[in-house]
NUPALUM-572156 format. One record per residue: x, y, z negated of N, C-alpha, C, CB in turn; residue in three letters; residue number from 1. Coordinates in nm, 4 decimals, decimal comma. Atoms other than C-alpha are relative to their C-alpha. Glycine has a CB too. Layout:
! NUPALUM-572156
       n_px       n_py       n_pz      ca_px      ca_py      ca_pz       c_px       c_py       c_pz      cb_px      cb_py      cb_pz   rest    nr
          X          Y          Z          X          Y          Z          X          Y          Z          X          Y          Z    ALA   NUM
...
//
This chain:
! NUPALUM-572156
       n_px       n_py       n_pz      ca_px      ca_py      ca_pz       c_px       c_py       c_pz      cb_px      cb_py      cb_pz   rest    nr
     0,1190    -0,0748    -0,0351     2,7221    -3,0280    -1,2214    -0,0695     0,0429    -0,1300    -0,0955    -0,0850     0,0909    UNK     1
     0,0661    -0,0783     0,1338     2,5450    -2,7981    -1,4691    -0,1523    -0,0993    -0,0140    -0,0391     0,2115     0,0393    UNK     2
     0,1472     0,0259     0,0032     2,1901    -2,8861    -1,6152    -0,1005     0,0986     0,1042    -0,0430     0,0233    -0,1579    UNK     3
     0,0809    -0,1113    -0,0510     2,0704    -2,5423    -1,4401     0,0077    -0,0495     0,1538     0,0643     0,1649    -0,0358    UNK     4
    -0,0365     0,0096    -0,1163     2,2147    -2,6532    -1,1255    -0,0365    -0,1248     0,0910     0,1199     0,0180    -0,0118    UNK     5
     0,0828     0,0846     0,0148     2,0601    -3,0220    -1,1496    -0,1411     0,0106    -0,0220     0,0410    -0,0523    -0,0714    UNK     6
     0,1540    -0,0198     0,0254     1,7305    -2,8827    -1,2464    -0,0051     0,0803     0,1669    -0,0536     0,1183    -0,1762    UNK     7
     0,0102    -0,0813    -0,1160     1,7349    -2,6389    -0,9153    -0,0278    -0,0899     0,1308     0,1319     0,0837     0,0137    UNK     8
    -0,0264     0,0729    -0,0662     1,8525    -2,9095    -0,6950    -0,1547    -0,0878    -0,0255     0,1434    -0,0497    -0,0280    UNK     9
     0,0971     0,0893     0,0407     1,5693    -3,1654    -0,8316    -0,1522     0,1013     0,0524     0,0239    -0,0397    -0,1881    UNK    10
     0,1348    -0,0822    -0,0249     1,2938    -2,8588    -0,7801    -0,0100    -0,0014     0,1142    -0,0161     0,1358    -0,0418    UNK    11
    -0,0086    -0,0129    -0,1288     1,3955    -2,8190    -0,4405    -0,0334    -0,1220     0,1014     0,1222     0,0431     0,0149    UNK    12
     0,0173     0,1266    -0,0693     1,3743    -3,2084    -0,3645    -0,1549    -0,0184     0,0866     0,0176    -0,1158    -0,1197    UNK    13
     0,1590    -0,0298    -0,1107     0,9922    -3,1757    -0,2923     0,0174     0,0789     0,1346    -0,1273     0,1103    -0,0860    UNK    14
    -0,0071    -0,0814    -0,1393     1,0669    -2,9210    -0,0299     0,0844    -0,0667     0,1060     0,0627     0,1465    -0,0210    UNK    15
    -0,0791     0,0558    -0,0377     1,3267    -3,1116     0,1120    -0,0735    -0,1585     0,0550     0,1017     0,0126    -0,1052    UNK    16
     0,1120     0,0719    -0,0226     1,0751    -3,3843     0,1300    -0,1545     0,0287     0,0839    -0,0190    -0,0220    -0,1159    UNK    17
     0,1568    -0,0289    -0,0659     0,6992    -3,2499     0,2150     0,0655     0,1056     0,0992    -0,1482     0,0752    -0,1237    UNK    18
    -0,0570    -0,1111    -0,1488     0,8681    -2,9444     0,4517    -0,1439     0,0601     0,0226     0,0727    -0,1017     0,1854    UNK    19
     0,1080    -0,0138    -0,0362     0,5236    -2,8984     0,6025    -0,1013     0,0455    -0,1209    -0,0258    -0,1143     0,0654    UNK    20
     0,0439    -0,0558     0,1000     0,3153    -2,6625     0,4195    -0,1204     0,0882     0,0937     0,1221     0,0781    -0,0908    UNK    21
     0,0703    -0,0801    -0,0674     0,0292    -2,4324     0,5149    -0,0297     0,1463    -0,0670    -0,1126    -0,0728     0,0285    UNK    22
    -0,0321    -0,0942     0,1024     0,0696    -2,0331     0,3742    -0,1747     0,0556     0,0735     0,1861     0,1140     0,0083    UNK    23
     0,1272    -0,1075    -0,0183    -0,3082    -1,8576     0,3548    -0,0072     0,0896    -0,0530    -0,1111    -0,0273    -0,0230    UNK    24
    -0,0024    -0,1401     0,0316    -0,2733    -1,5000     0,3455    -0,1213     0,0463     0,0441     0,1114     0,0762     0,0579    UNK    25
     0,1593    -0,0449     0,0264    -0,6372    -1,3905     0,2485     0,0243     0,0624    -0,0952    -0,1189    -0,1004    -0,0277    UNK    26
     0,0908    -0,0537     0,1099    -0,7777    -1,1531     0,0168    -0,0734     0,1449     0,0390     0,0931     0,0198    -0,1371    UNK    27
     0,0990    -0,1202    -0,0231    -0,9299    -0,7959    -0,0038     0,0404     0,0573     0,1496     0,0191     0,1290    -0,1290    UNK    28
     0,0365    -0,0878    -0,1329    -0,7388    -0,6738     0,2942    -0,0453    -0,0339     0,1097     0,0860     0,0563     0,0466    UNK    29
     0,0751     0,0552    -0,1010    -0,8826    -0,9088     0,5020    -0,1323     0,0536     0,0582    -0,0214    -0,1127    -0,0400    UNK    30
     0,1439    -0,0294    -0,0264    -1,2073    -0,7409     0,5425     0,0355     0,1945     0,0286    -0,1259    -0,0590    -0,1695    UNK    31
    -0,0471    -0,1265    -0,0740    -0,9982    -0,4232     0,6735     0,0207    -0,0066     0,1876     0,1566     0,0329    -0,0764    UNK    32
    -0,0450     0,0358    -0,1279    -0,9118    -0,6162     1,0294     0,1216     0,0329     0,0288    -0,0706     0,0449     0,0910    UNK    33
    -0,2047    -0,0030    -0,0246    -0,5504    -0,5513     0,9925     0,0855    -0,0724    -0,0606     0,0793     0,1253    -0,0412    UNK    34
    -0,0983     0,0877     0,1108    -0,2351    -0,6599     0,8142    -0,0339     0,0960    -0,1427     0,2090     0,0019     0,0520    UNK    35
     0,0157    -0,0323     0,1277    -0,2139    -0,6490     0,4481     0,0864     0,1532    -0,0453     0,0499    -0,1329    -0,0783    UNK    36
    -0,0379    -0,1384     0,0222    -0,0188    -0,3530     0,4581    -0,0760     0,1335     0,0642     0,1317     0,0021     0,0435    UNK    37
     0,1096    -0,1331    -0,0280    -0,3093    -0,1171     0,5607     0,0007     0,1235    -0,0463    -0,1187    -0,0207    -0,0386    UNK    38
     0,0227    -0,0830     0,1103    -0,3263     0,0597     0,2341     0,1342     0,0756     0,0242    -0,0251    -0,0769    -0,1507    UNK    39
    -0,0920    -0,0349     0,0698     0,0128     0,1040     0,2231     0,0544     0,1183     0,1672     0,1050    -0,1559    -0,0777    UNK    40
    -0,0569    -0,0917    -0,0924     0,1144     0,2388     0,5988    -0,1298     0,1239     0,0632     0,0696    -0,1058     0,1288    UNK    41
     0,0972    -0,0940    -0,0211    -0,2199     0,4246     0,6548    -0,0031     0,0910    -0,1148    -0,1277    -0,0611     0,0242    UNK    42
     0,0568    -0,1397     0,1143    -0,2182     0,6385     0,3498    -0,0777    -0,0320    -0,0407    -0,0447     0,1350     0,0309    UNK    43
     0,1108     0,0594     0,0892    -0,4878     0,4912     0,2046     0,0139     0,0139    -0,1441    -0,0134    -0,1415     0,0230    UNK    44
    -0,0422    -0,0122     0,1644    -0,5280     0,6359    -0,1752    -0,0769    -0,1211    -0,0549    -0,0545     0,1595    -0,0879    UNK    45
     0,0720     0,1436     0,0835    -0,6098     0,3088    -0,3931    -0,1363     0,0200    -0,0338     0,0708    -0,0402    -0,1516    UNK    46
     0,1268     0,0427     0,0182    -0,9737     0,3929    -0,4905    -0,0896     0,0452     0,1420    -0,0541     0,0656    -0,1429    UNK    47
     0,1131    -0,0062    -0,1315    -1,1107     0,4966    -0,1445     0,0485    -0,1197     0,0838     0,0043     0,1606     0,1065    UNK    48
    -0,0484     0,1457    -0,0478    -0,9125     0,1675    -0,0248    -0,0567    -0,0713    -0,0487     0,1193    -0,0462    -0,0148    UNK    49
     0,0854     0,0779     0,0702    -1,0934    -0,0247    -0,2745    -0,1880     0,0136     0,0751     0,0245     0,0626    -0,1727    UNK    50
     0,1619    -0,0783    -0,0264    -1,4446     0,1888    -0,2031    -0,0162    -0,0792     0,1444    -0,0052     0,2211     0,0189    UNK    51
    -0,0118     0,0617    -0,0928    -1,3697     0,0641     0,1708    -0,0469    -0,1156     0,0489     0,0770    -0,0013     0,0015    UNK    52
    -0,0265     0,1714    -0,0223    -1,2779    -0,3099     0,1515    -0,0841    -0,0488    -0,0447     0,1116    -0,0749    -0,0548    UNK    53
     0,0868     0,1020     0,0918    -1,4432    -0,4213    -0,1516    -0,0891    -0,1072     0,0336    -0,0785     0,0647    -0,0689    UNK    54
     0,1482    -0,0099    -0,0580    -1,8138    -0,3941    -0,0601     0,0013    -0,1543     0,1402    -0,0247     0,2106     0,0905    UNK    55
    -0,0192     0,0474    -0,1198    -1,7046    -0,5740     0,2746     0,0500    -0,1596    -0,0327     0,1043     0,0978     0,0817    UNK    56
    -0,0200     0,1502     0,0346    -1,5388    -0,8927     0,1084    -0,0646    -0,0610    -0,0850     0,1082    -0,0294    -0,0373    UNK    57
     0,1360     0,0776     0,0715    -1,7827    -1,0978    -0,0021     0,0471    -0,1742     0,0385    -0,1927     0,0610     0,0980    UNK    58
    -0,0653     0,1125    -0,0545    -1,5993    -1,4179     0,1385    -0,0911    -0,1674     0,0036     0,1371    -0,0036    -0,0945    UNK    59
     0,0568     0,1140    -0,0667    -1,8816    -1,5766     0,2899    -0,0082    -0,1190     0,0583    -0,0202     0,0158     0,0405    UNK    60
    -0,0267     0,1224    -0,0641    -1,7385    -1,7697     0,4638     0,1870    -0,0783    -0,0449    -0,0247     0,0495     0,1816    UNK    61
    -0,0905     0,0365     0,0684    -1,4805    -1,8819     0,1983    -0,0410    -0,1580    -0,0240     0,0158     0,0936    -0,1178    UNK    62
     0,0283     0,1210     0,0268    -1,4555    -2,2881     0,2284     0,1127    -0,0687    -0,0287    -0,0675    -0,0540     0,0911    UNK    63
    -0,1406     0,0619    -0,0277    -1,1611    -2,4094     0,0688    -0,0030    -0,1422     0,0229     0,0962     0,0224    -0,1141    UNK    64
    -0,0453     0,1572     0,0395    -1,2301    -2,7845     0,0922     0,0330    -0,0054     0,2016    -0,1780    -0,1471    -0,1027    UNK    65
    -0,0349    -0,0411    -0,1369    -1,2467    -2,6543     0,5067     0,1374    -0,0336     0,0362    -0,0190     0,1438     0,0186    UNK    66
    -0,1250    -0,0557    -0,0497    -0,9376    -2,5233     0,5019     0,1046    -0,1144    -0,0766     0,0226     0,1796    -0,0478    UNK    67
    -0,0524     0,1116     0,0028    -0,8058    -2,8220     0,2991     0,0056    -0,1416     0,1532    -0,0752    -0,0336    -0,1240    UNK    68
     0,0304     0,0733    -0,1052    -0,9602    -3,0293     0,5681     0,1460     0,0131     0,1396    -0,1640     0,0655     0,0443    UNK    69
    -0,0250    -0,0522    -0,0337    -0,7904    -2,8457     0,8025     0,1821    -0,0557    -0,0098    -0,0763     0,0969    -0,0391    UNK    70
    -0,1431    -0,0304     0,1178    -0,4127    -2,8164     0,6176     0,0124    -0,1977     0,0136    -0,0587     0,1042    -0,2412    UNK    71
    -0,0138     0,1494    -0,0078    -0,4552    -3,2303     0,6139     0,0021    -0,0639     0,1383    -0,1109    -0,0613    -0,0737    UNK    72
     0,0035     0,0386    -0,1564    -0,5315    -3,2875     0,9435     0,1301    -0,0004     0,1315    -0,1017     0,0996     0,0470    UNK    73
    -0,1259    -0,0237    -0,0227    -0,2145    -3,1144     1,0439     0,1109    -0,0246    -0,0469     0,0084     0,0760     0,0050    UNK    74
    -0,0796     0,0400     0,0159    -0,0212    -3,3006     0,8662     0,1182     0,0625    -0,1519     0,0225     0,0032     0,1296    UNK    75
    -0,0778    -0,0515     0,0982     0,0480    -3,0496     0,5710    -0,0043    -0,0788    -0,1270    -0,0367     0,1319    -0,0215    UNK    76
    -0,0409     0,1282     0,1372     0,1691    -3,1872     0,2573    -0,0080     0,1398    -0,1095     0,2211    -0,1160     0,0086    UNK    77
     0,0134    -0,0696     0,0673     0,1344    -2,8468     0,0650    -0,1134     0,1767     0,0503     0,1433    -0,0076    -0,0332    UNK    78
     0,0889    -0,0782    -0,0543    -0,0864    -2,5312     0,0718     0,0676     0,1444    -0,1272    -0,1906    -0,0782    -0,0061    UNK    79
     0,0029    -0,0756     0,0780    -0,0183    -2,2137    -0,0805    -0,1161     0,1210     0,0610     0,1430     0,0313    -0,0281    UNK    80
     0,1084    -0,1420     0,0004    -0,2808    -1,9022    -0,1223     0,0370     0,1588    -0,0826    -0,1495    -0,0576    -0,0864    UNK    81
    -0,0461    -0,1401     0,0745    -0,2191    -1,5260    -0,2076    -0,1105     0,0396    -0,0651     0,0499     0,1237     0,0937    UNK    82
     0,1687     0,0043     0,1050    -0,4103    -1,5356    -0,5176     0,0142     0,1977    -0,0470     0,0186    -0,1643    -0,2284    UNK    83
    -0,0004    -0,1512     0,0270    -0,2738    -1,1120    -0,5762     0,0961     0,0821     0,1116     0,0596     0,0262    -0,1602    UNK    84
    -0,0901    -0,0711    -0,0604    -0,1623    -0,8969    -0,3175     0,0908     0,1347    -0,0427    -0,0629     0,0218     0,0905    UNK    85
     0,0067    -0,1050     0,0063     0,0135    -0,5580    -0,3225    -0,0533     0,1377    -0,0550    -0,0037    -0,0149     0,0533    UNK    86
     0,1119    -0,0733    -0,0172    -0,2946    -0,3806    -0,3177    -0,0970    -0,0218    -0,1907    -0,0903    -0,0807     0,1685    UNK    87
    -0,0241     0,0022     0,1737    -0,3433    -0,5092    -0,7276    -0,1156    -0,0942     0,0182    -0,0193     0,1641    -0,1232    UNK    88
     0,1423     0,1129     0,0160    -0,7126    -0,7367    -0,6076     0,0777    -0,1077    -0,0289    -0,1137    -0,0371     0,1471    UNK    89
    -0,0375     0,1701     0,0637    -0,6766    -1,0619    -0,7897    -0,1429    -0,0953     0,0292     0,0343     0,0016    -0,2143    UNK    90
     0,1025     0,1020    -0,0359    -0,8908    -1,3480    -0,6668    -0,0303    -0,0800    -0,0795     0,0221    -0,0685     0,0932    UNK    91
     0,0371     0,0556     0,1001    -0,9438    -1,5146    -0,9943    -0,0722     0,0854    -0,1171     0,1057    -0,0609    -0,0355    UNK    92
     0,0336    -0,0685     0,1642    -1,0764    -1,3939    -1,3447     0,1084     0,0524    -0,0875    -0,0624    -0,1101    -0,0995    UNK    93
    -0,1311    -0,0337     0,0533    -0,8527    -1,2188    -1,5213    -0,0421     0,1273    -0,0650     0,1240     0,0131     0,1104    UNK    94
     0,0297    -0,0955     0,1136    -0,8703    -0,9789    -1,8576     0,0502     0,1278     0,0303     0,0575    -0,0428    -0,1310    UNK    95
    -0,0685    -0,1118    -0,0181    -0,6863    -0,7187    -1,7141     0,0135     0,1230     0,1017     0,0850    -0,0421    -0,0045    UNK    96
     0,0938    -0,1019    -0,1045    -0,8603    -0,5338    -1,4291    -0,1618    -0,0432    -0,0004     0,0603    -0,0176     0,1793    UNK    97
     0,0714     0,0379    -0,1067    -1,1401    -0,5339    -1,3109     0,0018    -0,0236     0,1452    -0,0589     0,0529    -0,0077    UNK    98
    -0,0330     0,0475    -0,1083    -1,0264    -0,6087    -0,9930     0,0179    -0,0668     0,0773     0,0299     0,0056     0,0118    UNK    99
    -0,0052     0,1322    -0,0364    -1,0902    -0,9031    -0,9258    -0,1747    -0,0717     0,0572     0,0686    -0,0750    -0,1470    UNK   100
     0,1407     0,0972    -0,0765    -1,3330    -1,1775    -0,7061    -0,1043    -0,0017    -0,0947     0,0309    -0,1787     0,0370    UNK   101
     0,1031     0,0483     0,0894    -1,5406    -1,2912    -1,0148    -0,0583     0,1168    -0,0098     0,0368    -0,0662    -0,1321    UNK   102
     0,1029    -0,0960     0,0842    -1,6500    -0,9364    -1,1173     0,0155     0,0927     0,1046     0,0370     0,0595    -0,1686    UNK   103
     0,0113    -0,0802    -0,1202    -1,6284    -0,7582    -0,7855    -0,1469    -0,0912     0,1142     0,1903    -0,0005     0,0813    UNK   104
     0,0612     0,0049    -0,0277    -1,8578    -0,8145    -0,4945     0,0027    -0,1805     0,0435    -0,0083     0,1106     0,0567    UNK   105
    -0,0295     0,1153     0,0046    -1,7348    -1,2281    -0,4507    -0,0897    -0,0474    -0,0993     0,1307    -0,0203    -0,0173    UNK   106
     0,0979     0,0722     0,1100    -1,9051    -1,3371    -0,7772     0,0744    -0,1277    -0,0294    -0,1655    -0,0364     0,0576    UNK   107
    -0,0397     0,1551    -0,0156    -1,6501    -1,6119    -0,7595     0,1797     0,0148    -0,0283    -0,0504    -0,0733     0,1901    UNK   108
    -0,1345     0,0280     0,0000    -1,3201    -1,7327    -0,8729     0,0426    -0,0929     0,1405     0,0304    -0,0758    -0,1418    UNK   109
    -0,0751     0,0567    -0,1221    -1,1437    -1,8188    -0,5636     0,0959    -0,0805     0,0213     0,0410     0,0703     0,0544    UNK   110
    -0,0849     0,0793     0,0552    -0,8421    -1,9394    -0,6935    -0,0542    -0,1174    -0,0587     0,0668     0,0650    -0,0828    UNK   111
     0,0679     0,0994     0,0540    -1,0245    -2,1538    -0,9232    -0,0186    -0,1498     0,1348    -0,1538     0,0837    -0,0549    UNK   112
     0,0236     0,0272    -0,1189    -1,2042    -2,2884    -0,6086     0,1309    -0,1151     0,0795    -0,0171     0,1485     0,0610    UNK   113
    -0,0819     0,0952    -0,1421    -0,9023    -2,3511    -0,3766     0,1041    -0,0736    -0,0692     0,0895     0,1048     0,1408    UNK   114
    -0,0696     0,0871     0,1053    -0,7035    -2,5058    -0,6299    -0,0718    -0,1370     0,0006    -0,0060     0,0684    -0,1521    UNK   115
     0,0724     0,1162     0,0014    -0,9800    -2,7754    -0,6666    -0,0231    -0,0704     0,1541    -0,1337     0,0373    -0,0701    UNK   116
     0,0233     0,0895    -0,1837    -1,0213    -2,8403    -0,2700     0,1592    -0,0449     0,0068    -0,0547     0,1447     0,1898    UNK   117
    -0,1694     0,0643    -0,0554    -0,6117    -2,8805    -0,2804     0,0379    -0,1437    -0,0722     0,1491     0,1246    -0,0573    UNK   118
    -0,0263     0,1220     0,0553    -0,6035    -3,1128    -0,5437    -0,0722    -0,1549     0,0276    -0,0155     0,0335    -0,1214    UNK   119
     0,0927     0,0968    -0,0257    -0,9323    -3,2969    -0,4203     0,0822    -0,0448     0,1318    -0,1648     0,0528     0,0139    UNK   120
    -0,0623     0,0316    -0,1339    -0,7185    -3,3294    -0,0895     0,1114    -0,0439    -0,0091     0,0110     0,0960     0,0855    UNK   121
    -0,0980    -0,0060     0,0543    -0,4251    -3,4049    -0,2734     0,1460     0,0509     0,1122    -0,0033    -0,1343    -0,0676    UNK   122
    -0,1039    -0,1241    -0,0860    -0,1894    -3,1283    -0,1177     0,0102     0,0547    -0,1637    -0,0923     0,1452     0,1631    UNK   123
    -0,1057    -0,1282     0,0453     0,0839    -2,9356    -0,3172    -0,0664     0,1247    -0,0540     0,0884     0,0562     0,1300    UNK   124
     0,0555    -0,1290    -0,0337    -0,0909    -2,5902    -0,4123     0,1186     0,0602    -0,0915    -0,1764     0,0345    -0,0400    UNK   125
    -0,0818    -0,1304     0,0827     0,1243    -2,2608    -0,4972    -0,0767     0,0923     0,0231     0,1500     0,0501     0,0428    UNK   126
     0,1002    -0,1324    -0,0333    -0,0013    -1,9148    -0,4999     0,1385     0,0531    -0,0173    -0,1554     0,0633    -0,1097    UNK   127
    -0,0952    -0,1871     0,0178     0,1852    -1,5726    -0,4563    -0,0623     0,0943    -0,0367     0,0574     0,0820     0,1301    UNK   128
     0,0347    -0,1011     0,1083     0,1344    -1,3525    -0,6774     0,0953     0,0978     0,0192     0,0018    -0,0515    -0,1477    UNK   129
    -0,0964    -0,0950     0,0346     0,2872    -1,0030    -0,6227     0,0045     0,0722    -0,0612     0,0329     0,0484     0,0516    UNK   130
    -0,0361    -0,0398     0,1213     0,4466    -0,8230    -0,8543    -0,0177     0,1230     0,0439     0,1272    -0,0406    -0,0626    UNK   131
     0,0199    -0,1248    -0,0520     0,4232    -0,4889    -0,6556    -0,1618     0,0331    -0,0200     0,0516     0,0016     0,1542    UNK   132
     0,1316    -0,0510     0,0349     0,1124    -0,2575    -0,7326     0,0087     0,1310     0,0466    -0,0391    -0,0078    -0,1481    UNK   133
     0,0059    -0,1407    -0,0455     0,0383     0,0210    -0,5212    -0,0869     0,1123    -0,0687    -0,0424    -0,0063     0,1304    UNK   134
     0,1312    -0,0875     0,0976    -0,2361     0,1695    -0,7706     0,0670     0,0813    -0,1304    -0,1309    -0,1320    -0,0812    UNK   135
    -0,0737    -0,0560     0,1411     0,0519     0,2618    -1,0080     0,0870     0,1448     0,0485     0,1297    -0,1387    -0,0725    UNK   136
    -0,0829    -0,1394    -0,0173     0,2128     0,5817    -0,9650     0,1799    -0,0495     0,0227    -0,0268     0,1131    -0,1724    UNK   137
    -0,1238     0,0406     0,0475     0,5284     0,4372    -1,0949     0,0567    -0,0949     0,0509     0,0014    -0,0240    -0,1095    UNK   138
    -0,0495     0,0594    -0,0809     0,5517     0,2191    -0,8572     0,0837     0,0463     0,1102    -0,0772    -0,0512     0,0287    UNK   139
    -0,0164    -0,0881    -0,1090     0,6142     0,4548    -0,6015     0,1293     0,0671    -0,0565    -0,1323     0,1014     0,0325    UNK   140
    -0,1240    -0,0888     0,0629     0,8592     0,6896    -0,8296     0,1409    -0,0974    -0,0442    -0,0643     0,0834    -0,1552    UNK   141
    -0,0940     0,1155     0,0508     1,0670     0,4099    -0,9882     0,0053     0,0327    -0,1702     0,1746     0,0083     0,0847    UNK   142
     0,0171    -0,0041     0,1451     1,1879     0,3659    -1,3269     0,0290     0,1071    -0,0908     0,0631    -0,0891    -0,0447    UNK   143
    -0,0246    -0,1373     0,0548     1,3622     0,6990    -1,3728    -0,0605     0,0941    -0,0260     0,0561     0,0502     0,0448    UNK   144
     0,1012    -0,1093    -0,0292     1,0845     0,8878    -1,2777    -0,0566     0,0396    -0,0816    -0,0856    -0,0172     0,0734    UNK   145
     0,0879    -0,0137     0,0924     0,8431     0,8647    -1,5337     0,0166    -0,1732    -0,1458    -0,1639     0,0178     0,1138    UNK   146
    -0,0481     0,1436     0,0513     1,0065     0,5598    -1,8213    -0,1388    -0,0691    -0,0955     0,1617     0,0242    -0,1130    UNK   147
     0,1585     0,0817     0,0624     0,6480     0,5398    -1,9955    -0,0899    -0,0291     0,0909    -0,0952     0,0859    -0,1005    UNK   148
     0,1276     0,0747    -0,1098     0,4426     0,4824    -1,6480     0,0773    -0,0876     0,0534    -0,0815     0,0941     0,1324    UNK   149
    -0,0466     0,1127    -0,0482     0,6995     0,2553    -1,5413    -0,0382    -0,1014    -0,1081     0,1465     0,0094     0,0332    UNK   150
     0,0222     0,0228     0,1396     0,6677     0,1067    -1,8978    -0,1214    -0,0938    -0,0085    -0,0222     0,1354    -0,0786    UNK   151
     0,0995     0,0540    -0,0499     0,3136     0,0624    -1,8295     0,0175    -0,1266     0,0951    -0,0590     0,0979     0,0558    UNK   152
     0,0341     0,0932    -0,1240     0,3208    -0,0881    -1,4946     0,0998    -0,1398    -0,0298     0,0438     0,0888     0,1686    UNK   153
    -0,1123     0,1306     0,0423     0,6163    -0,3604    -1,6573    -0,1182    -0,0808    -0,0711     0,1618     0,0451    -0,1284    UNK   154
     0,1112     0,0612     0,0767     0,3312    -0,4330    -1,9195    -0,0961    -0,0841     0,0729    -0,0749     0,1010    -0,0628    UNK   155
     0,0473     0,0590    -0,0541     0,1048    -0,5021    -1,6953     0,0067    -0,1152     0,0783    -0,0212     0,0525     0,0225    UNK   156
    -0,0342     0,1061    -0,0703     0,2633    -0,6796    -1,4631     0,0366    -0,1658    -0,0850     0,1202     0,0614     0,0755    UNK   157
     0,0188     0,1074     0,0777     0,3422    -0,8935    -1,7710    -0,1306    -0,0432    -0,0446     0,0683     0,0165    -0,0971    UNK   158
     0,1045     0,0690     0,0235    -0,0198    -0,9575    -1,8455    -0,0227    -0,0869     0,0512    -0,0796     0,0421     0,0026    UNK   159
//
């Protein structure tokens, strides 16, 4: 057996173990009343999608030690949260949009937040983070299209 193939195996053992997990798919498009693909099957151009949602998520009623509560009660042994959708909002602080909870209408790192109710609950936490960005042109065209706005959007996505 390889080292790569021993390390894989060993990562997987937790899962193979806890099984039971709880996935919370929250963020900006939540405050659309649909699925997260709103933006994307309505036509929705990225800043009147933003102009929209934003304003509207304010995540009042954001309680992660709740939803820990919650996630324990049932028996979960892990929690993950979609700390960036699609749609490019990031629910933490972060140097590289503005687009995000802390400096949008939230006022609040979220991530931050539910990270600390998972660990105070001691549950598992992951996040999903996607790598897709509908705000990029070049997302849409691909890499042939345009090799310096793809270029870009690689950059970024590496930030």
């Amino acid at each position: 057996m390889t080292s790569r193939s021993r390390h894989s195996r060993d990562r997987l053992k937790w899962w193979r173990h806890d099984r039971f997990g709880m996935f919370i798919h929250w963020g900006l498009y939540s405050a659309g009343g649909l699925d997260c693909w709103m933006m994307h099957d309505m036509g929705i151009e990225p800043d009147e999608y933003v102009r929209r949602l934003e304003p509207r998520f304010t995540a009042e009623h954001f309680d992660p030690s709740e939803w820990m509560a919650v996630a324990h009660n049932a028996g979960c042994r892990y929690v993950i949260l979609t700390a960036r959708h699609h749609e490019g909002y990031c629910l933490w602080d972060t140097n590289t949009t503005t687009l995000s909870a802390p400096r949008m209408t939230p006022k609040r790192d979220l991530v931050g937040e539910f990270v600390a109710a998972a660990r105070k609950a001691n549950l598992k936490v992951g996040l999903y983070y996607s790598l897709l960005d509908w705000r990029y042109q070049a997302y849409w065209d691909g890499p042939r299209a345009d090799r310096r706005a793809w270029r870009r959007l690689v950059d970024f996505t590496h930030e």
